[in-house]
N, C-alpha and C positions, 0 to 999 in steps of 0.2 A: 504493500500500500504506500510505503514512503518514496519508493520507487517511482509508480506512477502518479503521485500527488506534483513528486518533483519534475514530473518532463511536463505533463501539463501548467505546473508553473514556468517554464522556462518557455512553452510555446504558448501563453500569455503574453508574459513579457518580450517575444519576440516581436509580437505584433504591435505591441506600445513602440516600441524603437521604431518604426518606420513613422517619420511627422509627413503631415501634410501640408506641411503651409510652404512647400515651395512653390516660386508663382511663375506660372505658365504663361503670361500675360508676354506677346509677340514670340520669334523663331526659339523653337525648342533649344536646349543644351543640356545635352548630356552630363549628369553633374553625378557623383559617387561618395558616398558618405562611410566612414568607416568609425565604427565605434568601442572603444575597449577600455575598461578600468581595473588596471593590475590590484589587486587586494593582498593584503598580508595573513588577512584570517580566514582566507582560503590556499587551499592547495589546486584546484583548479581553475582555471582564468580563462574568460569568453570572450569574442568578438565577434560583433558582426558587421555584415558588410551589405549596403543596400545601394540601389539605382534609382535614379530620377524615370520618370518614363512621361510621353505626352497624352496629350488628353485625352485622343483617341481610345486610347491605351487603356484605360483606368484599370483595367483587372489584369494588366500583368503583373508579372512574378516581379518583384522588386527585389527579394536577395539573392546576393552573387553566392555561386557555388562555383567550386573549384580552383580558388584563388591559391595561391603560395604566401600564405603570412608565416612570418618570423620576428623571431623576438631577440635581439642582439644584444645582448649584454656585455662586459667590458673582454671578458675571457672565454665566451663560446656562446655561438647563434643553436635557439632553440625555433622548432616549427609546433604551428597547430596545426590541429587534425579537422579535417572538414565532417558537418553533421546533420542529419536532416531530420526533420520533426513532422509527419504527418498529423494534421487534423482531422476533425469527425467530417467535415463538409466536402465535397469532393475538390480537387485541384487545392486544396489549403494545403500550404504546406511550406513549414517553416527552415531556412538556414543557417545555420551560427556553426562558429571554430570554438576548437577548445584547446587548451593545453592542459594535461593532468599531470600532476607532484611538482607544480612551482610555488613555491611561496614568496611575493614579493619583503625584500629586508629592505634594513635602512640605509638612506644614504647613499641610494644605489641608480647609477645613470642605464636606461635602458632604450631603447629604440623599437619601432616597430615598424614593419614596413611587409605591404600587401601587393602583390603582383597577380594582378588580374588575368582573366581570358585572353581578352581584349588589347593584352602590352598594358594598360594602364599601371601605376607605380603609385600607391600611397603612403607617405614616411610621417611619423610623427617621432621628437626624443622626449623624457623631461626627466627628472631624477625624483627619487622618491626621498619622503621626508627625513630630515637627519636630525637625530637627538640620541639624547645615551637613554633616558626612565619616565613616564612619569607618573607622576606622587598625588594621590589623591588627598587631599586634607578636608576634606569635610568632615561634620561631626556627625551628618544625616546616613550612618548607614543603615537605618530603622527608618520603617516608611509605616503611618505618614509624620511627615515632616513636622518639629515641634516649635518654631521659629517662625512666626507671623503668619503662620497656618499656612507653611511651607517649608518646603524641601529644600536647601541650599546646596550645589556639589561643587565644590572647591578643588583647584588642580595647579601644579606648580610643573614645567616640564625644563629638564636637565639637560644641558647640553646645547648643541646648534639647533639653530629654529628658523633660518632666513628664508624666509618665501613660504612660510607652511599658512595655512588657513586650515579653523579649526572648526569642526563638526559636531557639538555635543547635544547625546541622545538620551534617553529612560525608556528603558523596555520592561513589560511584562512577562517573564515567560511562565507560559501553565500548560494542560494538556485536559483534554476533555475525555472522560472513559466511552468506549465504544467499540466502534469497528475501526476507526483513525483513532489513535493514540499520540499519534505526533506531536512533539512539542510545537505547540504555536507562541505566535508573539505579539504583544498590545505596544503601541507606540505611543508614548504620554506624552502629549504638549508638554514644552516649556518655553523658556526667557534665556539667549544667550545674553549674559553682562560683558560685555568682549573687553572692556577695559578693567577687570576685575578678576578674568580666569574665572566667572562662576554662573554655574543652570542652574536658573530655578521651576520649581516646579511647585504651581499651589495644591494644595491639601485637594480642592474642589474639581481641579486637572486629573489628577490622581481617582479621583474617587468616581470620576464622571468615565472615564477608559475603564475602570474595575468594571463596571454596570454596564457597560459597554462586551465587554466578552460574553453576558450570558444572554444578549439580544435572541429573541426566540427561542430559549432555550429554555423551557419546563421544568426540569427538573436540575437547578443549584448548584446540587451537591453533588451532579458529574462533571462538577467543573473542579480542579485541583491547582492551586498555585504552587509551584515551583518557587519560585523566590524572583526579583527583577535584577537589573543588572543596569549601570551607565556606562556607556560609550564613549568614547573619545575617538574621533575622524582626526588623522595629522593628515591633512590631503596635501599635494603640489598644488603651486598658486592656480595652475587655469583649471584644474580640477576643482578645485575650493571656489571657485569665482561660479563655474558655472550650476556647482551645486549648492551654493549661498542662493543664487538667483531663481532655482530650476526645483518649488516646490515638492516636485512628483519625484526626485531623488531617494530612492534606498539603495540601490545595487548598478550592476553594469548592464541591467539587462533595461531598466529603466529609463537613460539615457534617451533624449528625444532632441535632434540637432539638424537641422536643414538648412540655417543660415549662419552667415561665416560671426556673427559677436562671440559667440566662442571657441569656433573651430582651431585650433593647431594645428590640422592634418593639410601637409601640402599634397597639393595635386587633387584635394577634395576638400570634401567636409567631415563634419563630425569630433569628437573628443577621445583624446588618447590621452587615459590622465593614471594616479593613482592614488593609495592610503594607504595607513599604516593605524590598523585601530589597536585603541587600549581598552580593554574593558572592566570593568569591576563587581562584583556580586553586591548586592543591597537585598538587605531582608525587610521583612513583614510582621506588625505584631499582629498576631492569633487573634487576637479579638478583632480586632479590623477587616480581616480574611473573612471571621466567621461569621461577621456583621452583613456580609454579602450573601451568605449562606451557601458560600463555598468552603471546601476545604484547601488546609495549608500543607506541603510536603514536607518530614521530618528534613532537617540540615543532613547535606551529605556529608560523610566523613571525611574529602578534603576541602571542606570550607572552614 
C-alpha cells in the first residue's frame, strides 16, 4: 500500500509541475523547462523535464523522455534513470528521472545538465548550503506553546551561511488505523521572524490543523499522534527566493516554472536549486492529544 500510495503521489505531482501560463500570444517557440531540487533528506533525487507545445496542440505529451541528465559533481558525473508513470485515463501518462542513493551534503558545488532528443542542452550549477550544526534553542519542545498562547522555535546556525535563505516548518506527524497505516503529515501555519532566527506558531494555528486531521473522520480514536517535528530548509539563494515566493512549495515535484523570474537553467527554463534540512522532534502533552479524542504514541526509545 505504501508502495502504490507513493507512485500515485508522485504522478500527482507530476502533473502540478507542468504550468500553464506560458503565453502563446503571436509565432510559436519552442521553449523546454527543466526542473530539479537536490534534497539532503532524501537519498533519491527527481527531475523533470517538460515542452512548451502550440495551441493547436493542447493535449500533447509535454514531458521529455529519453533525455541524458547528469549530475556533475567536483570528482565524478552521476546519470538519472528515465521513468514512466501510467494513469487510470487512457494516453495519461507521466515522465520524470531519478537518481537513487545520492544524498545531497554541504557545501557542495554541483551541476546539472540534460541532453535532449532533439540536441537541445540544458545546464544549470549552484552549491549547496555551507554550515558546520544547527542549534535549536527554544524552550517550546512541548506543544502547545506556553508563551502568549504560542509556540516560539529558536535557532542559532554555526559556521558559513552566505547566500542561504531559510525555510522554517511544524509538522504533525500521526497515522490513522486501517487498511493505510502510513504515517501522514499536518502542516501548521506559522510566522517567520527573519531578523530574530524565530517560528512562531499560535496555540489556535496549532489546534485549528489538530481538528483538521480528523475532517470526516467518525471515529477519533483511529487517529494516533506520533509526536511533531520542526524543520529547518538551508536552501541556495535562487532556490530560497523562489520558494519564499512560490506558496505551493513542499518538495521537487511541486515546483511550477514557465517564466524566466526564476529560472537558472540556460538554454531553458525552470529551477535547478537545492536544501539541506535540519529537523527536530517536539512532543505533545497527553491531555491536549486526548482533548481531540485522539490518541498519543508512547516516546520511542531513541528520543
Amino acid at each position: 500500500m505504501k508502495t502504490k500510495s507513493a507512485v500515485l503521489f508522485i504522478f500527482f505531482l507530476l502533473q502540478l509541475s507542468c504550468d500553464n501560463s506560458i503565453d502563446y500570444i503571436g509565432d510559436f517557440n519552442q521553449q523546454y523547462s527543466l526542473n530539479c531540487v537536490l534534497r539532503s533528506d532524501k537519498n533519491v533525487q527527481y527531475a523533470t523535464i517538460k515542452r512548451s507545445y502550440p495551441p493547436e496542440s493542447a493535449a500533447s505529451q509535454t514531458d521529455i523522455q529519453n533525455a541524458v541528465v547528469s549530475l556533475i559533481l567536483p570528482d565524478t558525473t552521476i546519470f538519472f534513470r528515465d521513468s514512466i508513470l501510467s494513469g487510470e485515463s487512457a494516453g495519461s501518462v507521466g515522465s520524470f528521472y531519478y537518481l537513487n542513493n545520492f544524498r545531497l551534503t554541504k557545501n557542495t558545488e554541483v551541476r546539472i545538465q540534460a541532453v535532449l532528443p532533439d540536441s537541445t542542452v540544458l545546464t544549470a550549477q549552484v552549491k549547496s548550503a555551507g554550515y558546520t550544526r544547527v542549534l535549536l534553542e527554544s524552550e517550546d519542545l512541548v506543544l502547545p506553546g506556553s508563551q502568549d498562547e504560542s509556540a516560539f522555535f529558536m535557532w542559532r546556525i554555526l559556521g558559513e551561511r552566505d547566500s542561504i535563505i531559510l525555510l522554517p516548518s511544524l509538522y504533525i506527524r500521526y497515522i490513522i488505523s486501517g487498511p493505510d497505516t502510513a504515517v501522514k503529515y499536518k502542516k501548521i501555519n506559522g510566522t517567520y521572524i527573519q531578523n530574530g532566527n524565530v517560528f512562531r506558531v499560535a496555540n489556535s494555528a496549532l489546534s485549528l490543523g489538530m481538528s483538521q486531521i480528523s475532517e470526516g473522520i467518525a471515529d477519533k480514536s483511529s487517529i494516533t499522534i506520533i509526536d511533531g517535528f520542526f524543520e529547518l530548509k538551508l536552501c541556495d539563494f535562487m532556490m530560497g527566493m523562489y520558494a519564499s515566493a512560490a506558496e505551493t512549495f513542499e518538495d521537487e515535484f511541486s515546483v511550477r516554472i514557465s517564466a524566466a523570474d526564476f529560472s537558472n537553467i540556460n538554454g531553458g527554463l525552470g529551477i535547478f536549486g537545492t536544501y539541506m534540512s535540519e529537523s527536530f522532534d517536539i512532543l505533545f502533552l497527553p491531555e491536549y492529544v486526548a482533548s481531540f479524542g485522539y490518541n498519543l504514541a508512547p516516546p520511542s526509545a531513541d528520543k
